[in-house]
C-alpha positions as CSV (number, residue, x, y, z in Angstrom):
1,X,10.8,11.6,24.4
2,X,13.2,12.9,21.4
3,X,16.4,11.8,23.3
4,X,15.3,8.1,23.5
5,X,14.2,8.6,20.1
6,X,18.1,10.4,19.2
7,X,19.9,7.5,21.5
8,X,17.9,4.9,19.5
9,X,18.5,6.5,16.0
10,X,22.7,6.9,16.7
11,X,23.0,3.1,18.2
12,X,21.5,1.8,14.6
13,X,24.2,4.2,13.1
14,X,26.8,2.9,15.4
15,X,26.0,-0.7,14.2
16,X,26.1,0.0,10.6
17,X,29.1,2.1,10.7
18,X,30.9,-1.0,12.4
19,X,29.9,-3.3,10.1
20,X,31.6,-1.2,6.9
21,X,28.7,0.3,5.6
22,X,29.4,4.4,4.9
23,X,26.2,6.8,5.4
24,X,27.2,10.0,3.1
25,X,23.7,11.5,5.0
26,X,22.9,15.4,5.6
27,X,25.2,16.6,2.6
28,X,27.9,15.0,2.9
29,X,30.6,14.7,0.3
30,X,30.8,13.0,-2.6
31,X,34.0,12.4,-3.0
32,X,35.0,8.5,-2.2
33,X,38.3,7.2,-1.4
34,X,39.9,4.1,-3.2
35,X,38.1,0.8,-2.9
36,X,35.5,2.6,-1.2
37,X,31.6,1.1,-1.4
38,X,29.1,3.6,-2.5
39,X,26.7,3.3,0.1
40,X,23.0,4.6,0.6
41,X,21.3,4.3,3.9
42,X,17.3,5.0,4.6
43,X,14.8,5.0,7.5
44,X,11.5,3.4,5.7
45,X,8.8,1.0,6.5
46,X,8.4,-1.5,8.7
47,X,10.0,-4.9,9.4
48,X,8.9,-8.3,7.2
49,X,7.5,-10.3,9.9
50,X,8.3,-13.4,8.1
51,X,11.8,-11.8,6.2
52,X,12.3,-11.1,3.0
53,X,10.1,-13.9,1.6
54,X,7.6,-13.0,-1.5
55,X,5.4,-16.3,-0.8
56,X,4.7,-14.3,2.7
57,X,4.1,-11.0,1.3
58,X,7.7,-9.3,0.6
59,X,7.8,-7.0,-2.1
60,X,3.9,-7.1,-2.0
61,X,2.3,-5.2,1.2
62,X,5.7,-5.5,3.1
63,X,8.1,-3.3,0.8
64,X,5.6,-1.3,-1.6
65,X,6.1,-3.1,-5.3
66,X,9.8,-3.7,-5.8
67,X,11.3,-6.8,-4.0
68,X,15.3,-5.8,-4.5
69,X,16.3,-9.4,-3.9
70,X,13.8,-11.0,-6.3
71,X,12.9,-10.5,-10.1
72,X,8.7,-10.4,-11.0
73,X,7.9,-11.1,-14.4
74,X,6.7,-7.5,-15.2
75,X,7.1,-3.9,-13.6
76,X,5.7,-0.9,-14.1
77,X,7.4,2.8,-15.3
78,X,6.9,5.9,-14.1
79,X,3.6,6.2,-16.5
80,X,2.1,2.7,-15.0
81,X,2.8,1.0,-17.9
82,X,4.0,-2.8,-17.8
83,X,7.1,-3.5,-18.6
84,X,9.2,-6.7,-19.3
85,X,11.6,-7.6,-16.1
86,X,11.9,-11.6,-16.8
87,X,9.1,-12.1,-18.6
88,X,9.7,-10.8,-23.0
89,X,6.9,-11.4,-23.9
90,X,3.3,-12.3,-23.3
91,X,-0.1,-13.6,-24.3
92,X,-3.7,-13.6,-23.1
93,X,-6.3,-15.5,-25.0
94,X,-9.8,-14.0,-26.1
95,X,-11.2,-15.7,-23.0
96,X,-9.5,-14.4,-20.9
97,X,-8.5,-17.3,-19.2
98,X,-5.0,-18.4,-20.0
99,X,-2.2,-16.1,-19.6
100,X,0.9,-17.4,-21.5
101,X,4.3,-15.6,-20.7
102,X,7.8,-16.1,-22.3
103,X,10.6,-15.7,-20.0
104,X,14.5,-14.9,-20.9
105,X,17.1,-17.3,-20.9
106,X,20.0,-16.1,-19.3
107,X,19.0,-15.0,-15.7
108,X,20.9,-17.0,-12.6
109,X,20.1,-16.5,-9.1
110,X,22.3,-15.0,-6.6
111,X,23.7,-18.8,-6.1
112,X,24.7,-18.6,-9.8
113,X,22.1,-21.9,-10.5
114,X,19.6,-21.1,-13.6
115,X,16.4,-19.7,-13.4
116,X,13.6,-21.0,-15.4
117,X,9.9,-21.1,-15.8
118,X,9.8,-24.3,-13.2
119,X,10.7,-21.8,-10.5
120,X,8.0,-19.4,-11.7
121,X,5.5,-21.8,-12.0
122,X,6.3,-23.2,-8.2
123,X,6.6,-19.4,-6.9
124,X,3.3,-18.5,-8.2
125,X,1.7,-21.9,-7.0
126,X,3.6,-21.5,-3.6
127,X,1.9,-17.9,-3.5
128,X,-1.5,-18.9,-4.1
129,X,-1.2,-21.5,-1.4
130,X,0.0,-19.8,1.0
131,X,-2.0,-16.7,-0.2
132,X,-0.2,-14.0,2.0
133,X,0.7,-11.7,-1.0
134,X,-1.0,-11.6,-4.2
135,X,-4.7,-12.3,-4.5
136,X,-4.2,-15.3,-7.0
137,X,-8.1,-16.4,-6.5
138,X,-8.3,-17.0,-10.0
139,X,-5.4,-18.9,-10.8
140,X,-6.1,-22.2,-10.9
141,X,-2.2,-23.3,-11.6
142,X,0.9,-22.4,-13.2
143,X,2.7,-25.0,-15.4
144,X,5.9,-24.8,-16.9
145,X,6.5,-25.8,-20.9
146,X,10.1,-26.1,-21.2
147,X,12.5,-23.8,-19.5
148,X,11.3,-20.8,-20.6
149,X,7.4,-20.4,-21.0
150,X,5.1,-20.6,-18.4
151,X,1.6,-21.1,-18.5
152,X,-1.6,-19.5,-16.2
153,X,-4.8,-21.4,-16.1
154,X,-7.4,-19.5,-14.5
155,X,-11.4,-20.5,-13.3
156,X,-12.4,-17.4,-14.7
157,X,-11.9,-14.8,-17.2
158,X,-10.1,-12.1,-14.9
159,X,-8.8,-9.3,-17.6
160,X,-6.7,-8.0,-14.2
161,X,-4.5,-10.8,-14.0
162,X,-2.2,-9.2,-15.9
163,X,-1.6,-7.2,-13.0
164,X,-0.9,-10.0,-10.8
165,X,2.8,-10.6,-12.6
166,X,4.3,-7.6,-11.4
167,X,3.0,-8.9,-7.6
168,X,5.5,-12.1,-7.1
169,X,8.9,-12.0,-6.9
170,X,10.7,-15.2,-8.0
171,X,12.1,-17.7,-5.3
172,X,14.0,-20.9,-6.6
173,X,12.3,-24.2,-6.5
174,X,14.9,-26.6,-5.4
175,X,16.0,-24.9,-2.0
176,X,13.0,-23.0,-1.5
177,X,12.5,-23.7,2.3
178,X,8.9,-21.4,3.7
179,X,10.5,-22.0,7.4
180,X,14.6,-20.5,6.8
181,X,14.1,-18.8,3.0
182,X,13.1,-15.2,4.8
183,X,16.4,-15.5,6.7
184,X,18.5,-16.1,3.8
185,X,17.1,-15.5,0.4
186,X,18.2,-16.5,-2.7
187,X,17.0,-14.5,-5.8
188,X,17.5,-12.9,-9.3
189,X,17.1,-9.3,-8.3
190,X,19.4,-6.5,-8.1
191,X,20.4,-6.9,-4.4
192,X,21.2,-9.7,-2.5
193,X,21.0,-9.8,1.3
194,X,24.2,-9.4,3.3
195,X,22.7,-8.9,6.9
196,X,19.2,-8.6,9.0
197,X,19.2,-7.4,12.4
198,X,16.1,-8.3,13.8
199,X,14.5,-5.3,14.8
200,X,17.3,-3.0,13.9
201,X,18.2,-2.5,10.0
202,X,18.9,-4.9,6.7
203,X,21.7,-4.4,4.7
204,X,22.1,-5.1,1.0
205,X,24.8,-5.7,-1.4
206,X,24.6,-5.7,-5.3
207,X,24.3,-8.9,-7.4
208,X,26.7,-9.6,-9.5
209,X,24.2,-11.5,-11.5
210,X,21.6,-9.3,-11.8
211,X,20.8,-9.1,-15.5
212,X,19.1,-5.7,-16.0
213,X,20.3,-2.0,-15.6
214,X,22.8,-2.1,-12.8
215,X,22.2,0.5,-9.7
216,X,24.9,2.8,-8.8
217,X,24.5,1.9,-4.9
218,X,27.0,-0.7,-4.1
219,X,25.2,-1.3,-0.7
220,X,22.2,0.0,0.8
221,X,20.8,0.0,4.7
222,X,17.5,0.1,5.2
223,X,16.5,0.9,9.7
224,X,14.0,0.2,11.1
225,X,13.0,3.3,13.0
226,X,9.7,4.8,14.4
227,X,8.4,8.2,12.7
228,X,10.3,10.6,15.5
229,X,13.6,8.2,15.2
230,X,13.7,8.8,11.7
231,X,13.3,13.1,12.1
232,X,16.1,12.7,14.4
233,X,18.0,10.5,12.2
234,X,17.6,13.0,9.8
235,X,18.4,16.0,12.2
236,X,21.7,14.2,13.6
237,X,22.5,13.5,9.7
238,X,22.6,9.7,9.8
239,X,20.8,8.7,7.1
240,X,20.6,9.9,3.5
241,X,16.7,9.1,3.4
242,X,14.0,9.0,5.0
243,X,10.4,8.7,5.3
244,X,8.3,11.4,7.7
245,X,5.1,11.8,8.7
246,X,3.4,14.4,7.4
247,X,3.6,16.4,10.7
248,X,7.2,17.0,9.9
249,X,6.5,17.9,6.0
250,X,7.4,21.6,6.6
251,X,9.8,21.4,9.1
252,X,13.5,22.1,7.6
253,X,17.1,19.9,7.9
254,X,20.4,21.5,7.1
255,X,22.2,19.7,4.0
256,X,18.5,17.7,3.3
257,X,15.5,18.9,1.1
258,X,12.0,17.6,1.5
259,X,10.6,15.2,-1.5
260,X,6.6,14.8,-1.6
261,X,4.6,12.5,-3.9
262,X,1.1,12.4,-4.9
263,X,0.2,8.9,-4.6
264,X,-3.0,6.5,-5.2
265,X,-3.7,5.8,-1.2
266,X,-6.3,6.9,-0.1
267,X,-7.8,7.1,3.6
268,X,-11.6,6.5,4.2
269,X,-13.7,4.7,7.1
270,X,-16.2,2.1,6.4
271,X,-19.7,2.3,7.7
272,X,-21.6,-0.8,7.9
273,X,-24.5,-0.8,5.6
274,X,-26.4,-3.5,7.3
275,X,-28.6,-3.7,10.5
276,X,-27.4,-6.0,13.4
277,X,-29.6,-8.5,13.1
278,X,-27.9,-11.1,15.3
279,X,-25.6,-12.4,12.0
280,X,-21.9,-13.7,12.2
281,X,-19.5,-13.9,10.0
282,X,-17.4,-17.2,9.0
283,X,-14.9,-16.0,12.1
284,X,-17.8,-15.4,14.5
285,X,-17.4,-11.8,13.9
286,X,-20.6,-9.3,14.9
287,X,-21.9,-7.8,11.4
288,X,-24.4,-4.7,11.4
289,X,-25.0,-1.7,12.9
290,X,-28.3,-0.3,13.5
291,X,-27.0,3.4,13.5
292,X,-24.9,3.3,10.0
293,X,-27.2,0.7,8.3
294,X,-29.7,3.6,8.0
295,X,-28.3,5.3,4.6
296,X,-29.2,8.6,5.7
297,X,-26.8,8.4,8.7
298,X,-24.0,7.6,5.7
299,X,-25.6,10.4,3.8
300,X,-25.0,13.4,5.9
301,X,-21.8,12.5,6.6
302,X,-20.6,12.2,3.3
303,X,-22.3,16.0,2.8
304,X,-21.1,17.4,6.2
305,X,-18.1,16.6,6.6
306,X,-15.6,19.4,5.4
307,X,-13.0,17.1,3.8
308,X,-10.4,20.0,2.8
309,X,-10.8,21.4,6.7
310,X,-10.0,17.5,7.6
311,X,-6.9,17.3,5.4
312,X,-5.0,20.6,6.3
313,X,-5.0,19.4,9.5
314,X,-4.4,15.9,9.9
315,X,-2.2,15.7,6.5
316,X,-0.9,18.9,6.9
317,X,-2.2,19.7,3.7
318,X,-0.2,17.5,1.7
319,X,-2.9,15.1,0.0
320,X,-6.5,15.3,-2.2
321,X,-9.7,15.3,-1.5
322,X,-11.3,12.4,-2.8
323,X,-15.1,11.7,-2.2
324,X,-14.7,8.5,-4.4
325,X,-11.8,6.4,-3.1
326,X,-10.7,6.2,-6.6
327,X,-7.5,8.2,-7.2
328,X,-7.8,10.9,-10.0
329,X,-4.5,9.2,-11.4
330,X,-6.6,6.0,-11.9
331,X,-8.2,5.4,-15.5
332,X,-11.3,4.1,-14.2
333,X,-11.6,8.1,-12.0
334,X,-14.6,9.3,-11.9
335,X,-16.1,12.6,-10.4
336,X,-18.2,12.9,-7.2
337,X,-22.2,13.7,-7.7
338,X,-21.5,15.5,-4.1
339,X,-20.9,18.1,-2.4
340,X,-19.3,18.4,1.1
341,X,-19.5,21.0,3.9
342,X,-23.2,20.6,3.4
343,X,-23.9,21.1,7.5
344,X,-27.3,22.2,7.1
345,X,-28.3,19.8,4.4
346,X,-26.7,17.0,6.3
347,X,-29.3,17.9,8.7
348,X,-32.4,18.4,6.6
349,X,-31.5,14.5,5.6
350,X,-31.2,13.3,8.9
351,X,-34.5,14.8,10.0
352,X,-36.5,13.5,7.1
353,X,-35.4,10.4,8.0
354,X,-36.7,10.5,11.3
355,X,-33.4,11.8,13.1
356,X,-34.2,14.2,15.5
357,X,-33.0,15.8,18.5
358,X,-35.6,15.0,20.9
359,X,-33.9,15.4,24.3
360,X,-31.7,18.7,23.4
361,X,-28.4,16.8,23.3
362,X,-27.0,17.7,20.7
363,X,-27.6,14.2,19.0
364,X,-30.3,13.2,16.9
365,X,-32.2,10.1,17.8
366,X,-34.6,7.9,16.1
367,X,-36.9,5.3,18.1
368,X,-35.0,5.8,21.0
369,X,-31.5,4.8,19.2
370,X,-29.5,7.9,19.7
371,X,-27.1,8.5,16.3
372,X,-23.9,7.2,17.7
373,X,-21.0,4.6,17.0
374,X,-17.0,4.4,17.0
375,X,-14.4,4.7,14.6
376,X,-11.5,2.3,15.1
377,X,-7.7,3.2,13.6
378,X,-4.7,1.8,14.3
379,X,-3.1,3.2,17.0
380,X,0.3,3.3,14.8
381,X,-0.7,5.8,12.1
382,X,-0.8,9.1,13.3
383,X,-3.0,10.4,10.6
384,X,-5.5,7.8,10.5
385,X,-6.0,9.0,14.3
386,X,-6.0,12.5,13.0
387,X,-8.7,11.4,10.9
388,X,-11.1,9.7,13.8
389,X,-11.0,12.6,15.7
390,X,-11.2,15.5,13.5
391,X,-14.5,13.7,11.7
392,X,-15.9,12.7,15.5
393,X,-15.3,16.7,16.3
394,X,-16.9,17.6,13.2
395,X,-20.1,14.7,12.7
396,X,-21.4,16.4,16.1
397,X,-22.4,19.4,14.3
398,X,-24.7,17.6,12.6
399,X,-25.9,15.9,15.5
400,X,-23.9,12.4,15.1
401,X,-21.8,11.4,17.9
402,X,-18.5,9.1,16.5
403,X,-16.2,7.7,19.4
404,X,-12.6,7.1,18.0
405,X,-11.0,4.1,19.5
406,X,-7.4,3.5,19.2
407,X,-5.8,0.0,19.0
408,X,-3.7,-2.8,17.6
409,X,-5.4,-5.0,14.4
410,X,-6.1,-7.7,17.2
411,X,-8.4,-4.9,19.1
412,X,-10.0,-4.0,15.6
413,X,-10.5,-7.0,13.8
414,X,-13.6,-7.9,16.5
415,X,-15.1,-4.7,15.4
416,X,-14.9,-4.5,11.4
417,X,-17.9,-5.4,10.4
418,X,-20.0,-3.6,13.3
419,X,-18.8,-0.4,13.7
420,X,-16.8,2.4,11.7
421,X,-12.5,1.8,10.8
422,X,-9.9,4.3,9.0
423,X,-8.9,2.5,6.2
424,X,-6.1,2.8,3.6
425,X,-6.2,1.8,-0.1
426,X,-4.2,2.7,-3.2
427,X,-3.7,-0.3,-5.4
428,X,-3.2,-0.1,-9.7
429,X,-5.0,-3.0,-9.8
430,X,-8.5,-2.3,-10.6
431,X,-9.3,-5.6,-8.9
432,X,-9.3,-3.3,-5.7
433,X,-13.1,-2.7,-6.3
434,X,-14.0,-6.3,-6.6
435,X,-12.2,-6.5,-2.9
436,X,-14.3,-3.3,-1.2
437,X,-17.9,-4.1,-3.0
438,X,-18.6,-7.4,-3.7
439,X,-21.5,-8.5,-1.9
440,X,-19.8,-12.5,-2.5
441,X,-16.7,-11.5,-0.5
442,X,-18.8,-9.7,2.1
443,X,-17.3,-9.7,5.7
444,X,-14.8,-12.1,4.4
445,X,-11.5,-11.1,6.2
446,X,-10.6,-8.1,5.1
447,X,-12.8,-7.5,1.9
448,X,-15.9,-5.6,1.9
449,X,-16.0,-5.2,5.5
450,X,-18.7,-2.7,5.4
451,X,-21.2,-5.6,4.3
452,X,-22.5,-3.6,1.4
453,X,-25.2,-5.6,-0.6
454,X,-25.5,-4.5,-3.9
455,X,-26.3,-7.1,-6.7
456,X,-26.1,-4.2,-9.5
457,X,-21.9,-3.5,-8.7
458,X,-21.7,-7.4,-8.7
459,X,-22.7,-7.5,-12.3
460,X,-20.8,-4.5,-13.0
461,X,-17.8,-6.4,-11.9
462,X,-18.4,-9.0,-13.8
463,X,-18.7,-7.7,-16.6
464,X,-15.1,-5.8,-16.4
465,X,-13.6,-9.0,-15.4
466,X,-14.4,-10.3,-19.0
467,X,-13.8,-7.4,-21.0
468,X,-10.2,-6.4,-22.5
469,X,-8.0,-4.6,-19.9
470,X,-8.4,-1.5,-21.1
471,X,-11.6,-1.4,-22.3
472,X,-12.6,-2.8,-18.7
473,X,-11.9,0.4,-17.2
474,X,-14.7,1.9,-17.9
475,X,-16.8,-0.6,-16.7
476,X,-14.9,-0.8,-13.2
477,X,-16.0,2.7,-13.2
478,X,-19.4,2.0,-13.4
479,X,-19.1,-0.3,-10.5
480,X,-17.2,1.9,-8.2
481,X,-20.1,4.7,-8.7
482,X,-23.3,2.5,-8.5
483,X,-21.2,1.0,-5.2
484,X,-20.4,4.5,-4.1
485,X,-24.1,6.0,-4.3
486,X,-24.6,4.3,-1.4
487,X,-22.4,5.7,0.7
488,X,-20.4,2.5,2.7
489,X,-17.8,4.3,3.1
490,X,-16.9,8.2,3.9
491,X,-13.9,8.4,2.0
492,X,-11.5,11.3,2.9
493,X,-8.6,11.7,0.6
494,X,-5.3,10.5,-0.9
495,X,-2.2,10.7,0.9
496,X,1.3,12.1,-0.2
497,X,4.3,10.7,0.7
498,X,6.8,13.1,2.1
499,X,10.8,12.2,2.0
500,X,13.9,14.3,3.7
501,X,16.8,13.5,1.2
502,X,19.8,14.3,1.5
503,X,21.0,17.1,-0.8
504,X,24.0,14.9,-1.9
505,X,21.2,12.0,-2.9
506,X,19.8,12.4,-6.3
507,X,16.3,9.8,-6.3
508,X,15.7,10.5,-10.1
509,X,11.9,12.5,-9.4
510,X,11.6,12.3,-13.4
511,X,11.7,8.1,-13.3
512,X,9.4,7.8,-9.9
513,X,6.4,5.5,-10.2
514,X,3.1,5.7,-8.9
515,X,2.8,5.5,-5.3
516,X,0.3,2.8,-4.4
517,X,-0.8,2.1,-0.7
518,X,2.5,1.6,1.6
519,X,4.4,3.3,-0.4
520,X,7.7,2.5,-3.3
521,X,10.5,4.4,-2.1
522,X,12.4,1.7,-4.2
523,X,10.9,1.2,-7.2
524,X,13.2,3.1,-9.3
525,X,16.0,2.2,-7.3
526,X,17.7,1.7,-10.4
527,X,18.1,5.2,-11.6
528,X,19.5,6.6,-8.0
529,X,23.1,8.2,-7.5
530,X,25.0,10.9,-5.6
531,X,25.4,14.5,-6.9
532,X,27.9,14.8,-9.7
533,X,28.6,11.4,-9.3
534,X,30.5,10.2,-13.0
535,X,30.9,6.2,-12.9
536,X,29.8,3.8,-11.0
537,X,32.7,1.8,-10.5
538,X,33.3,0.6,-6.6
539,X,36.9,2.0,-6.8
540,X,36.7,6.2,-6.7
């Protein structure tokens, strides 16, 4: 198996190497001859179905949070604080209704024409039609006034909108094309793109026009490689970065160094909270199980389970606890009110509930219904399967028998709403909650797919939508603890995000941002060089 995986990792190599592009991977030096591009090459992430398109979901749940080729009206620092990018200003009125931004003057796309608040006003009204990327529910439209002010009208007071302007990279209006723009993009950030190979690798090159802090990387190469392509990408020297599952966190790479990151992403599986009682969903999907719809079921595994045991093995131990779901980075954190590795209270709830082991199984039953269902993960994630079957393995010694079944999305979706699924979450956006509790989003796609019911959290959420950011948090709180007393899901901890870099690759740890779910291996892209590099000048 490693030699397909070492064949496949040096024919990417081979391609980029023939196309000009220098890897400086596994230590290698410094030193750059005349004329010479400053290259960095990386294995990370997977390949934008659709290209490198914001209005389908680039630089949104394809790349992490920063698009390369396209500006966003605000980022974030390394403290998760907004910051200007186009936008220099903005206002929100007392409402909380209209978001008013002032944009700069003097940005040009990578086609040198002008960019002004028309192209943000189509980009963000593009977006919310195609809705593929940010969730722009509340937006009602985006109007441009003049060339540099744009103008949000929302149906509802939404204080988290605000996050919503660092989700949408800007694509120009007049030759925006949603069939041929992935393929060749035109935008305002600090890249442009010079090549996509399908299913190989993209290639970047600086903009000339970008307006903002100039990155020392001439060109950057981003492969597309599978986890054990990228360790032996890393072993052969190839690549100067690269993303590894935790499996391979503690292994060590001549001339590389391992990088790790706390992050916001958290890994939990859903447990339906209602009976199956015959419903559907809008997509004729099954909702309801009559094993997890009884909340003592979702009780003693929350209790039972031995969440620490569960993380040093399938994250190696790199990642937290959480019994929450809420990051402890997050400023609407809150503690647990539970325990876990409560075996034998796990079992004093199931019994009082009328779970019993009757036939001398090992599994409780109740009215004949024996306590069992299965957990579905993606068959691509090696730690959500860790995850299945180190909590099946360990729900039997309370007497609950969980079947983990591996599979594509098309194998899962059929199942979300009826039986258990290994989740991941990590957003700044405190408009996460409204998308995993909200009883009116219930079994809608994605959103609350555990069905929970709970008209106390809906009010809760209302109420932070309404309040001033800040002073929301709180309240978002609130509704993430009422939702999480009843246990819909059995939330297992927060991931860290392990890099092997190249000691010749400095990736600036003290500018890093927050980690959010898939990652942002380039969001301080900005701030990157080479060891003892001095200027950053393509002619060394």
């Amino acid at each position: 198996m490693e030699t397909k995986y070492i064949i496949a990792a040096v024919v990417a190599v081979i391609a980029i190497v023939g196309i000009g592009v220098f890897a400086l991977g596994g230590g290698g030096s410094t030193q750059h001859a005349p004329n010479e591009l400053v290259a960095c090459v990386a294995a990370h992430g997977e390949e934008p179905e659709f290209g490198f398109d914001p209005m389908h979901g680039w630089g949104y749940h394809d790349s992490g949070t920063e698009p390369l080729i396209q500006s966003t009206l605000l980022k974030r620092d390394k403290d998760n604080n907004f910051v200007n990018d186009l936008a220099t200003d903005y206002n929100i009125s007392d409402d909380l209704k209209t978001y008013t931004v002032n944009i700069r003057n003097d940005v040009k796309f990578s086609d040198n024409s002008s960019l002004t608040a028309k192209d943000v006003a189509f980009s963000y009204n593009k977006a919310k039609e195609l809705g593929e990327g940010a969730d722009l529910s509340s937006m009602n439209e985006a109007k441009a006034e003049g060339d540099t002010k744009v103008v949000f009208e929302l149906n509802k007071s939404d204080s988290t909108f605000v996050n919503k302007l660092t989700d949408v990279g800007i694509v120009p209006e007049a030759n925006y094309n949603a069939d041929t723009y992935g393929k060749n993009p035109i935008g305002s950030g600090p890249y442009k793109l010079a090549q996509w190979d399908k299913g190989q690798q993209f290639i970047l090159e600086k903009n000339p026009n970008y307006y903002g802090k100039e990155p020392y990387f001439d060109k950057i190469t981003n492969l597309f490689l599978d986890p054990d392509a990228a360790f032996a990408a890393v072993k052969n020297g190839d690549v100067d970065i690269a993303e590894v599952q935790l499996s391979y966190a503690n292994e060590t790479v001549p001339g590389y160094h391992m990088e790790y990151f706390d992050s916001i992403d958290v890994r939990g599986i859903s447990l339906p909270t209602q009976k199956a009682e015959g419903k559907l969903s809008e997509d004729n999907v099954t909702i309801g199980n009559n094993v997890t719809g009884d909340p003592a079921i979702r009780e003693a595994l929350n209790i039972g389970i031995d969440r620490q045991k569960l993380l040093d093995g399938a994250f190696n131990g790199y990642g937290n606890v959480s019994y929450t779901g809420v990051a402890g980075q997050l400023p609407w954190a809150f503690e647990s009110s539970f325990k876990d590795n409560q075996v034998d209270q796990a079992k004093a709830v199931l019994a009082s509930a009328g779970w019993n082991d009757t036939n001398g199984d090992g599994i409780v039953e109740k009215d004949g219904q024996p306590a069992a269902f299965s957990v579905y993960y993606n068959a691509k994630a090696t730690e959500r399967q860790a995850i299945a079957v180190a909590v099946a393995e360990q729900a039997k010694e309370i007497g609950i028998n969980i079947t983990p079944v591996g599979g594509s999305w098309d194998d899962i979706d059929p199942n979300i709403y009826s039986q258990g699924v290994v989740w991941g979450f990590g957003s700044a956006d405190p408009f996460e909650i409204e998308h995993q509790y909200d009883s009116r989003v219930a079994c809608v796609g994605y959103d609350n797919s555990e069905g929970l019911n709970d008209s106390a959290v809906d009010t809760l959420i209302d109420s932070a939508m309404g309040q001033d950011l800040n002073s929301s948090y709180a309240t978002w709180s609130q509704a993430a603890q009422k939702a999480v007393s009843n246990y819909p899901y059995l939330w297992i901890g927060t991931v860290d995000y392990t890099y092997f870099v190249s000691d010749s690759l400095d990736i600036s740890n003290g500018t890093h941002l927050i980690y959010p779910h898939g990652g942002d291996i380039w969001g301080n892209i900005y701030d990157w060089t080479r060891i003892n590099a001095t200027s950053n000048s393509t002619a060394k």
